[in-house]
C-alpha positions as a Python dict, from the first residue, in 0.01 Angstrom:
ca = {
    (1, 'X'): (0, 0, 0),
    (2, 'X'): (424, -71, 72),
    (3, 'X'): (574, -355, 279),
    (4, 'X'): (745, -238, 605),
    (5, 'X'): (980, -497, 718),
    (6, 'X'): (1088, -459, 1147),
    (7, 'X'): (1450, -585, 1184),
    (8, 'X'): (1553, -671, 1535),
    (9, 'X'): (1712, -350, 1662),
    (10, 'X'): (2067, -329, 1809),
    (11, 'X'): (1992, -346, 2207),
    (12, 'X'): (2309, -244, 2301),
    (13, 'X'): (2600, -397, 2506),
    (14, 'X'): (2745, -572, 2227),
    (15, 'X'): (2458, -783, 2177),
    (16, 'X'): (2485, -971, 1862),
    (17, 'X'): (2165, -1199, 1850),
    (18, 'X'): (1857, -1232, 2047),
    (19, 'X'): (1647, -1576, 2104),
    (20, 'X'): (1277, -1560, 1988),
    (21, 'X'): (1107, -1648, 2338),
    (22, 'X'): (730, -1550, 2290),
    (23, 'X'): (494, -1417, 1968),
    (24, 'X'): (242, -1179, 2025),
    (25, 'X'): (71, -1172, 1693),
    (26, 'X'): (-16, -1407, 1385),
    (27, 'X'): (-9, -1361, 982),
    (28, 'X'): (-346, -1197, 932),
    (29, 'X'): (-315, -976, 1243),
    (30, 'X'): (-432, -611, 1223),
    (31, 'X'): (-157, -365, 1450),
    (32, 'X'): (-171, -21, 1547),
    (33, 'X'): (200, 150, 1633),
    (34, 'X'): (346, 21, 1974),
    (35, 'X'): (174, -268, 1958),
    (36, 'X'): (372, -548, 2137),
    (37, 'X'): (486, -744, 1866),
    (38, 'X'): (710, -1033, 2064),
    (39, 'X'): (985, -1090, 2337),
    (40, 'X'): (1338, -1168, 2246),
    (41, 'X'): (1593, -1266, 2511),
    (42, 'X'): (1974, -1155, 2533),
    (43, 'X'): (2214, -1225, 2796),
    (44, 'X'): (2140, -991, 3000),
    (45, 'X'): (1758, -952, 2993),
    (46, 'X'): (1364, -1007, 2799),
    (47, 'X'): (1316, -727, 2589),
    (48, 'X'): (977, -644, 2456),
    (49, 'X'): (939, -533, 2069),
    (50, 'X'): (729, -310, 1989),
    (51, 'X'): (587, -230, 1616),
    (52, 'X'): (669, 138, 1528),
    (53, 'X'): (432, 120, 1232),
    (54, 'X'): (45, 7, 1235),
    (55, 'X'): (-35, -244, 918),
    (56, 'X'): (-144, -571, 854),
    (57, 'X'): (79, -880, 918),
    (58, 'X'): (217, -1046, 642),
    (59, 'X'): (491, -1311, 735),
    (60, 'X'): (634, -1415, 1074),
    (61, 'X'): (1078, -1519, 1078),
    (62, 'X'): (1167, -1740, 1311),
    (63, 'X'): (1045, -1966, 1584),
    (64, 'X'): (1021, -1964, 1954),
    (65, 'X'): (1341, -2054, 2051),
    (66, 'X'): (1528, -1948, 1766),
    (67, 'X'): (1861, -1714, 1759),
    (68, 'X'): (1823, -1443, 1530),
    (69, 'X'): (2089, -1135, 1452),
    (70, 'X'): (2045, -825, 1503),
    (71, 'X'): (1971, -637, 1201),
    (72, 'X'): (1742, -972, 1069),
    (73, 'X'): (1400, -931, 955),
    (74, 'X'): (1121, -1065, 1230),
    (75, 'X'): (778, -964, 1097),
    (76, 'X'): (671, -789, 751),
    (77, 'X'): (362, -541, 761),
    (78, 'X'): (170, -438, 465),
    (79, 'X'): (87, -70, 594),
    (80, 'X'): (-9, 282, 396),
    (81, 'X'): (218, 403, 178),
    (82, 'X'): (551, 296, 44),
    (83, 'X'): (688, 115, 357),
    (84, 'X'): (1083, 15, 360),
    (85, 'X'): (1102, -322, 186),
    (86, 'X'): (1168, -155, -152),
    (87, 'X'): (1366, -441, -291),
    (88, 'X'): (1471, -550, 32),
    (89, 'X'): (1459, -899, 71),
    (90, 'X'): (1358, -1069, 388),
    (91, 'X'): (1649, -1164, 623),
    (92, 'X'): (1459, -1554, 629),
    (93, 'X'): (1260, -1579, 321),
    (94, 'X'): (1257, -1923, 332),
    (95, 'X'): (1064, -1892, 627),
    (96, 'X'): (737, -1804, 437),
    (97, 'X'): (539, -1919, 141),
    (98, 'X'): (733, -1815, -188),
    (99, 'X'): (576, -1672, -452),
    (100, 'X'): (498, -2002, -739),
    (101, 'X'): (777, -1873, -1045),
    (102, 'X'): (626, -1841, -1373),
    (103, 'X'): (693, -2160, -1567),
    (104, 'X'): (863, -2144, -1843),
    (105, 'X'): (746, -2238, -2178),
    (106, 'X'): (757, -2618, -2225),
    (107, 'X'): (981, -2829, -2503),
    (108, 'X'): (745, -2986, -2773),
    (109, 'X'): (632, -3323, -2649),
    (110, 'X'): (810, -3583, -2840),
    (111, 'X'): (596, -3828, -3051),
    (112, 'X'): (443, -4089, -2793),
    (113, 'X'): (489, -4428, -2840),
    (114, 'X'): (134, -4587, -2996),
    (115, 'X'): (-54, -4718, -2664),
    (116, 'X'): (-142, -5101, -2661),
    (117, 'X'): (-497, -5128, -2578),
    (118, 'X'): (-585, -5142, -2218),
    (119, 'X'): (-654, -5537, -2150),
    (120, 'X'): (-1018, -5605, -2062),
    (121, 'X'): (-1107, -5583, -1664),
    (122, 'X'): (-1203, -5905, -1536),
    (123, 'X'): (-1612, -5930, -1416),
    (124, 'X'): (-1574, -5835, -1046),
    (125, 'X'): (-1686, -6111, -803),
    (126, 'X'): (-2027, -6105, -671),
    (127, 'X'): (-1986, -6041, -322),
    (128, 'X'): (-2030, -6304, -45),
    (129, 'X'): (-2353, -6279, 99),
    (130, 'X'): (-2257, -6116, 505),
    (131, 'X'): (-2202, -6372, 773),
    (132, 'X'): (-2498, -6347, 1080),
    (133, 'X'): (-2189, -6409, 1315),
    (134, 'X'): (-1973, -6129, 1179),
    (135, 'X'): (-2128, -5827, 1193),
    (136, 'X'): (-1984, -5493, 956),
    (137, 'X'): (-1781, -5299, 1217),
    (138, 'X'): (-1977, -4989, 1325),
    (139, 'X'): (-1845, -4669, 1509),
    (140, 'X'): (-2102, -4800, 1822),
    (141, 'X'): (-2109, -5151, 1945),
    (142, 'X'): (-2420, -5378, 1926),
    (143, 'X'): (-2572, -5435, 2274),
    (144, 'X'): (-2387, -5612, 2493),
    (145, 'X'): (-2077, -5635, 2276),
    (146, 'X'): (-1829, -5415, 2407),
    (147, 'X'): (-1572, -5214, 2214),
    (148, 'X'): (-1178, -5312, 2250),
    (149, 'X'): (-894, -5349, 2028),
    (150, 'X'): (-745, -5720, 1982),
    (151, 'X'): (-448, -5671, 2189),
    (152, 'X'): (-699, -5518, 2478),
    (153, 'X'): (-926, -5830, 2419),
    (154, 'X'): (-615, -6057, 2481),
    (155, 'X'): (-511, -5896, 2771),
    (156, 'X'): (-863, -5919, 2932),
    (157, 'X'): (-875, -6280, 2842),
    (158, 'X'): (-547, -6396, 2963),
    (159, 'X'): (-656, -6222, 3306),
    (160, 'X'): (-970, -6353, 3307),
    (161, 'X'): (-1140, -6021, 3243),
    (162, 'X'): (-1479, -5971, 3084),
    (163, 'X'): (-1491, -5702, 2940),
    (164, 'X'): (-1892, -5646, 2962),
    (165, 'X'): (-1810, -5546, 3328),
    (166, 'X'): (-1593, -5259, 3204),
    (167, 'X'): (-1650, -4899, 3145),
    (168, 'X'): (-1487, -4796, 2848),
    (169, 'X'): (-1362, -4455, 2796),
    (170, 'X'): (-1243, -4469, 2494),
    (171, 'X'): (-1377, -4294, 2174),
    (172, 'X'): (-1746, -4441, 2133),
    (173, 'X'): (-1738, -4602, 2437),
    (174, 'X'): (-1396, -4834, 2327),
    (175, 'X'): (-1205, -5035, 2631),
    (176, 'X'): (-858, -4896, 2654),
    (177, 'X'): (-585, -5113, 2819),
    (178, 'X'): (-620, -4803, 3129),
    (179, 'X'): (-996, -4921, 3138),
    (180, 'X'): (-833, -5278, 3228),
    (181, 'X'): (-586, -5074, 3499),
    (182, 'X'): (-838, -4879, 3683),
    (183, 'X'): (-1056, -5198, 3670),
    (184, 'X'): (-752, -5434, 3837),
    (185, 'X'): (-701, -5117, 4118),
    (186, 'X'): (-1063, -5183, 4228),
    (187, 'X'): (-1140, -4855, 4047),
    (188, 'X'): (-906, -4613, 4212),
    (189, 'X'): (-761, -4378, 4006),
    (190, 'X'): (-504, -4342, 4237),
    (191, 'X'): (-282, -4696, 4161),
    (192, 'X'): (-386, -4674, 3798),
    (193, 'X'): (-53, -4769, 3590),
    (194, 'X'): (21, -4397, 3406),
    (195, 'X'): (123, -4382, 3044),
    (196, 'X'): (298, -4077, 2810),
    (197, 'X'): (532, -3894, 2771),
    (198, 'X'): (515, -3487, 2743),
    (199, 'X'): (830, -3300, 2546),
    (200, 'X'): (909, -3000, 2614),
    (201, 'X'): (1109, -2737, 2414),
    (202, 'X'): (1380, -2555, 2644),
    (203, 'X'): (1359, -2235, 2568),
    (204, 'X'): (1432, -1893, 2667),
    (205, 'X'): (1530, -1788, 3029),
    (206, 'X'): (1476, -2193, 3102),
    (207, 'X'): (1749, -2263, 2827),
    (208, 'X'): (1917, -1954, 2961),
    (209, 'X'): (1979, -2090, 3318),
    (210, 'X'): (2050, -2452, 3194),
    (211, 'X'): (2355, -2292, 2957),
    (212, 'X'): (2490, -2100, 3212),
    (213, 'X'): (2466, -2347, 3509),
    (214, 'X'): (2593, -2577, 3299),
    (215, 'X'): (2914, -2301, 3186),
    (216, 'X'): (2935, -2228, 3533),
    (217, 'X'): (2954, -2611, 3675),
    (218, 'X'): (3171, -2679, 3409),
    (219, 'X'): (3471, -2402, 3433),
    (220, 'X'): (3444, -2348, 3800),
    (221, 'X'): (3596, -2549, 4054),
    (222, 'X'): (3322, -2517, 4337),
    (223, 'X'): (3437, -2539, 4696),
    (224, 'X'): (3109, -2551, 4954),
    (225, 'X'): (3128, -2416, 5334),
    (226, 'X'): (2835, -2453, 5556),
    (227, 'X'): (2832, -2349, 5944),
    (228, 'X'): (2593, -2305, 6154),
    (229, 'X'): (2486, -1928, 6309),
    (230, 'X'): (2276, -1860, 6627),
    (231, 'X'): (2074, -1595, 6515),
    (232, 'X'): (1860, -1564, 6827),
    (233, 'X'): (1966, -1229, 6935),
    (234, 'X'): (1944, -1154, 6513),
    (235, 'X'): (1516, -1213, 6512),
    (236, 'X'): (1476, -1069, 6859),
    (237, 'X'): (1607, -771, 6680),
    (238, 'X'): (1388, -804, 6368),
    (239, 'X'): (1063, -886, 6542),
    (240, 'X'): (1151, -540, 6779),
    (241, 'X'): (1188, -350, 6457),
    (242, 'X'): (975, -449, 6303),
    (243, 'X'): (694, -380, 6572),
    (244, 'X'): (828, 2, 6597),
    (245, 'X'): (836, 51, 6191),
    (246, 'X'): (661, 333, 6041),
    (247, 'X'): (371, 361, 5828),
    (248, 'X'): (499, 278, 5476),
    (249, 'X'): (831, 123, 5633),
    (250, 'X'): (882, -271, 5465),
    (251, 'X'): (870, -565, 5661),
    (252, 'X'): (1181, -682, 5770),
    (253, 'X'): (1309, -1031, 5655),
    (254, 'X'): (1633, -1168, 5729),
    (255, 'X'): (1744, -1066, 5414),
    (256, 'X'): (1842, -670, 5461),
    (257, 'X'): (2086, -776, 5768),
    (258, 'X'): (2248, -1034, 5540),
    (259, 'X'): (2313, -768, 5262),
    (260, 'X'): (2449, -588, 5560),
    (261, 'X'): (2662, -856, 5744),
    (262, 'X'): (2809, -869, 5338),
    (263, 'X'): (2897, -501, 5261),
    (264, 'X'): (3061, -552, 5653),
    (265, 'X'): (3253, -870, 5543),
    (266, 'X'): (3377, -779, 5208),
    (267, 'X'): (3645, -544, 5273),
    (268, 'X'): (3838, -772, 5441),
    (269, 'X'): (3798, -1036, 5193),
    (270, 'X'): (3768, -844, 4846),
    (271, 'X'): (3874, -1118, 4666),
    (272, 'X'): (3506, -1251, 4751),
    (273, 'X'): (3349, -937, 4597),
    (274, 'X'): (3495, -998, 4243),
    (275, 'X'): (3486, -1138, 3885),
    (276, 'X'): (3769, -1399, 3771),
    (277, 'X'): (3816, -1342, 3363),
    (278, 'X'): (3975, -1676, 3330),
    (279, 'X'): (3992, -1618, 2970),
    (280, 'X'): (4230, -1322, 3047),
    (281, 'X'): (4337, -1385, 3359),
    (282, 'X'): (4217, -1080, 3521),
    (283, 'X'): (4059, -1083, 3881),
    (284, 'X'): (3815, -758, 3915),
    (285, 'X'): (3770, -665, 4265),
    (286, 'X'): (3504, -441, 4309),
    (287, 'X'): (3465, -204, 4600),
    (288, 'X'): (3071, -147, 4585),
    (289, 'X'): (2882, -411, 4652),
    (290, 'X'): (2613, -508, 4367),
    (291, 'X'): (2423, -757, 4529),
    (292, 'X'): (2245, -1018, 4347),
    (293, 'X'): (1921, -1147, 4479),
    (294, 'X'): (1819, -1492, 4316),
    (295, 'X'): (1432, -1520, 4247),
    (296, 'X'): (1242, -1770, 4149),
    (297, 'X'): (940, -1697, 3885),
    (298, 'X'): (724, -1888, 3653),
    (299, 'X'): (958, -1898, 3394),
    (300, 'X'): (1284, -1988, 3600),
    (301, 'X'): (1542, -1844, 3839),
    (302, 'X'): (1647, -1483, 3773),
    (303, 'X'): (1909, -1255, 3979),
    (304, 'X'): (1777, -887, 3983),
    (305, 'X'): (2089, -698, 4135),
    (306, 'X'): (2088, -466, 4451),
    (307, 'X'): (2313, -210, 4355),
    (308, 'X'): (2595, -35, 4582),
    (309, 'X'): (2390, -212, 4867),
    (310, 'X'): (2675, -57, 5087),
    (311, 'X'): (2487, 309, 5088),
    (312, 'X'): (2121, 150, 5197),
    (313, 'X'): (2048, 89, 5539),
    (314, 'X'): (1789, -160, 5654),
    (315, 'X'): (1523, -56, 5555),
    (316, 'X'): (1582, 126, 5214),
    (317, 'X'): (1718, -235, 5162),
    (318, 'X'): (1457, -396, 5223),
    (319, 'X'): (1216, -148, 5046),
    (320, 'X'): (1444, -215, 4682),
    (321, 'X'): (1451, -574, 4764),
    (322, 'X'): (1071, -623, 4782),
    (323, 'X'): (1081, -377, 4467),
    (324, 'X'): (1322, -584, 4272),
    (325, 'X'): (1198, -886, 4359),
    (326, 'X'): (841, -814, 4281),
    (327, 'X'): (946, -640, 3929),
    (328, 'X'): (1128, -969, 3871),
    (329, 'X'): (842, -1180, 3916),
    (330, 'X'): (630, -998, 3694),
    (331, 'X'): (857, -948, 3393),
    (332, 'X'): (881, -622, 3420),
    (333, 'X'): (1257, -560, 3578),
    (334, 'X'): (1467, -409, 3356),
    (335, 'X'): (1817, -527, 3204),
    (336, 'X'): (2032, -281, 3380),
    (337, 'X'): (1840, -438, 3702),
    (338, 'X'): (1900, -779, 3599),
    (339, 'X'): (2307, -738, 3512),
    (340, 'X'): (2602, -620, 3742),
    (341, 'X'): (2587, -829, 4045),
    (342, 'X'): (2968, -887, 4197),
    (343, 'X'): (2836, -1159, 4501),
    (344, 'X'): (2513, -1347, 4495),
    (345, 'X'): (2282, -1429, 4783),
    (346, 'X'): (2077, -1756, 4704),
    (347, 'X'): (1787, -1826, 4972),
    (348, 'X'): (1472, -2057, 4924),
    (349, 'X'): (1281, -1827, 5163),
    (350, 'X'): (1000, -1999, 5388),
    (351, 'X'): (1145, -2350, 5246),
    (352, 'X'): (1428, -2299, 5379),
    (353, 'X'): (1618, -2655, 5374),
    (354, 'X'): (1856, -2745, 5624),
    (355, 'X'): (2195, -2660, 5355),
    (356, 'X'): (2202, -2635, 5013),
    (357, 'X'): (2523, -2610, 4761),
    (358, 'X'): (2490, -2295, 4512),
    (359, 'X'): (2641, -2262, 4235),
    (360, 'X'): (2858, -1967, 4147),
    (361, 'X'): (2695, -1697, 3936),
    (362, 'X'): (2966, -1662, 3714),
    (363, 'X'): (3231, -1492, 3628),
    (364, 'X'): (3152, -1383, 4011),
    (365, 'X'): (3354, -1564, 4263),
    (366, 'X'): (3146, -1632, 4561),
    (367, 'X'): (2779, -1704, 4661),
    (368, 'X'): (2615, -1749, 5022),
    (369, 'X'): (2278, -1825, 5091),
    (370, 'X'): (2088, -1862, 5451),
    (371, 'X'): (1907, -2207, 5519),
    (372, 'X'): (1564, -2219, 5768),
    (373, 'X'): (1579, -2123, 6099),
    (374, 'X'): (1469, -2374, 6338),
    (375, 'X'): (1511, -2379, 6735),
    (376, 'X'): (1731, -2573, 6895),
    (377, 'X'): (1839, -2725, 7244),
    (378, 'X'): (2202, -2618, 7332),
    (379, 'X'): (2387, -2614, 7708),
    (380, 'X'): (2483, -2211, 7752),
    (381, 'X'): (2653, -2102, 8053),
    (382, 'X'): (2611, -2451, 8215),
    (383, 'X'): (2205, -2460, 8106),
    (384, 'X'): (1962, -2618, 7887),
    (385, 'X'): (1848, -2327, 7661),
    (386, 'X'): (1650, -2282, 7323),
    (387, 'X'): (1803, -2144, 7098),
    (388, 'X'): (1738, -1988, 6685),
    (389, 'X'): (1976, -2119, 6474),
    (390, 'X'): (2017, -2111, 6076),
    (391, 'X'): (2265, -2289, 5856),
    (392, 'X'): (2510, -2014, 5577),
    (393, 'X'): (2548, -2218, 5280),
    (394, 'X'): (2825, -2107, 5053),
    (395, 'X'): (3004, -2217, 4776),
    (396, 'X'): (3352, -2050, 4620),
    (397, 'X'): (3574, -2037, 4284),
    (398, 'X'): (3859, -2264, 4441),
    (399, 'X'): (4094, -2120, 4180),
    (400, 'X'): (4072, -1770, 4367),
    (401, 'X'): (3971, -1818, 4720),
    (402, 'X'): (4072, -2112, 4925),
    (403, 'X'): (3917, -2332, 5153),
    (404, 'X'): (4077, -2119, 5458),
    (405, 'X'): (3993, -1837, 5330),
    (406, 'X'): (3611, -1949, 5254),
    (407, 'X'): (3633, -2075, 5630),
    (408, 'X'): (3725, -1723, 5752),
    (409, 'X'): (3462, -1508, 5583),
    (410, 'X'): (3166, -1725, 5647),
    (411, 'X'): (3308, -1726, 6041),
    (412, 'X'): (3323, -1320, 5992),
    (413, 'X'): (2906, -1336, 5863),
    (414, 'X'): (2832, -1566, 6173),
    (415, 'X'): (3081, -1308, 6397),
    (416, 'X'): (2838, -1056, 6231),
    (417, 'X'): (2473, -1223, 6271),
    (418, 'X'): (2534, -1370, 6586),
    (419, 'X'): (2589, -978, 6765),
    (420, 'X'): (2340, -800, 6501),
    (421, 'X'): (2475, -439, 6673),
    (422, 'X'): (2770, -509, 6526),
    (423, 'X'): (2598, -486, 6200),
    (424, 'X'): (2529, -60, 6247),
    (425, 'X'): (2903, 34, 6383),
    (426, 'X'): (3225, 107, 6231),
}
């Protein structure tokens, strides 16, 4: 039998370390080759590992949440033959139980100082004979003596509490001070006082968003636009479309005509399309438009990316978006999918919210986001009417685009939504 040590791989893209996010095994563990072995997060993207090698788990390195280099040891098999760990050690050896080194052979004692004798031990006591009013504590109460600690006891006397008419449910029966609570709310639950506190670690993509919201708040000076768009004529379009599609055609959400009214928008305004390096100064306009589309999943907010969005119409837009979207959701969206984006569209979906102020994906320079639709009572053409209308919620890099500028592109979307056959001419 050998020892087979799996290093994390080089991913590529100048990745230089990857966090430890989730284990799929345990020391003991019997694997077979391309077992999962864990997840590691980059940058970009969660990467599963995969063992190339079937064996038997020796040692685990590292923790969840824990950075390690690529190149660094993560799990050592003990597998058929000679393996790879020929005097290789472990990139975290400290990380597993150490081999006890072979004591070395021990000086002669010196000569002991002679012992005094060991004074006589004085006659234990006899023991008190028990007390009838103090009986030996006991794991279980006597009848009609109720289990409580003192400071429980003192509370329930000082509000005039007896504590025979509680219900402990403590270990053993035991009266806990929530026994006292639930008691004093006329035994609903619901206005019991709470108590505890849970900790939780922050790791991977949670830890991931809070570092780069945090980067992103921090280096970017956010400007936020909101104005209001009637999009009746907009979902009187949708629903007519979407009552002529074809079988295997998506539904149609707002979404596709806002990627549209974007790759419309964006030429005029490139600067809005872009990444700032403000390390090097450099503004990258891009003339495709990558699309981000922020999703939320269990784990936290991600941004697959809707690439050259400029060449789909509706709905092959819509069709990569649900694609995406659901890929994204399950883990499974890969990290050229989840890198690339040059303008972000943020929307809370069926939530909605009357505005909201996004912040910048960086080193992007612009993000815009529709709000809920609701209907609304305007005067048109001298009349009362009803009318759709949504709020655009955007925020910009103020050191690239100003607050004129922000003004005019969000009034070109609205320009854009507001006459949706605008959205399919040149």
């Amino acid at each position: 039998m050998g020892r087979y040590h799996f290093r994390l791989p080089d991913i590529g893209e100048g990745v230089a370390e990857a966090e430890i996010v989730e284990w799929h095994i345990k020391v003991g563990d019997e694997i077979a080759e391309d077992d999962p072995l864990c997840d590691v997060m980059t940058d970009k993207a969660t990467v599963d590992m995969t063992t190339p090698v079937g064996g038997k788990i020796l040692a685990l390195h590292g923790k969840v949440g824990e950075m390690k280099p690529v190149g660094s040891v993560l799990v050592e098999l003990e597998v058929e033959g000679e393996g790879n760990a020929t005097g290789d050690a472990p990139a975290a050896a400290e990380e597993k139980p150490a081999p006890a080194p072979t004591p070395a052979p021990a000086p002669a004692p010196a000569p002991a100082p002679k012992a005094e004798p060991a004074p006589e031990p004085a006659p234990a006591p006899k023991p008190a004979p028990a007390s009838k009013s103090a009986p030996a504590p006991s794991s279980t109460a006597p009848a009609g003596f109720p289990l409580a600690a003192p400071a429980t006891r003192r509370r329930a006397a000082k509000l005039g509490i007896e504590l025979e008419r509680l219900k402990g449910t403590g270990r053993n029966g035991r009266i806990t001070p929530e026994d006292i609570d639930r008691y004093l709310s006329g035994g609903d639950d619901r206005y019991a006082t709470r108590y505890g506190v849970d900790e939780i670690e922050v790791v991977g993509l949670r830890r991931k968003i809070a570092q780069r919201m945090e980067d992103a708040w921090r280096r970017i000076p956010h400007i936020t636009y909101v104005e209001e768009v009637d999009v009746t004529e907009l979902e009187n379009t949708r629903s007519a479309l979407n009552a002529a599609r074809k079988d295997g055609q998506p539904k149609l959400t707002i979404l596709p005509f806002f990627v549209r009214a974007l790759v419309k928008a964006v030429p005029e305004f490139p600067h809005c399309n872009a990444h700032y390096d403000d390390e090097a100064g450099v503004l990258r306009q891009h003339a495709p438009v990558h699309c981000g589309i922020a999703t939320a999943t269990e784990k936290g907010l991600a941004v697959p990316v809707l690439k050259n969005a400029e060449s789909m119409d509706l709905w092959r837009c819509a069709e990569e978006i649900a694609r995406l979207s659901a890929a994204t959701r399950d883990g499974k969206a890969s990290r050229d999918e989840l890198s690339g984006s040059t303008i972000t569209i943020t929307s809370l979906g069926p939530i909605g919210g009357v505005t909201t102020t996004p912040i910048i994906n960086s080193p992007e320079t612009a993000i815009v986001g529709p709000n809920k639709i609701t209907e609304k009572l305007t005067r048109v053409n001298g009349e009362i009417v009803t009318r759709k209308v949504m709020n655009i919620s955007s925020s910009f890099d103020h050191r690239i685009v100003d607050g004129y500028e922000a003004a005019l592109f969000v009034q070109e979307l609205k320009r854009l939504l507001e006459t949706p056959a605008l959205l399919f001419v040149d």
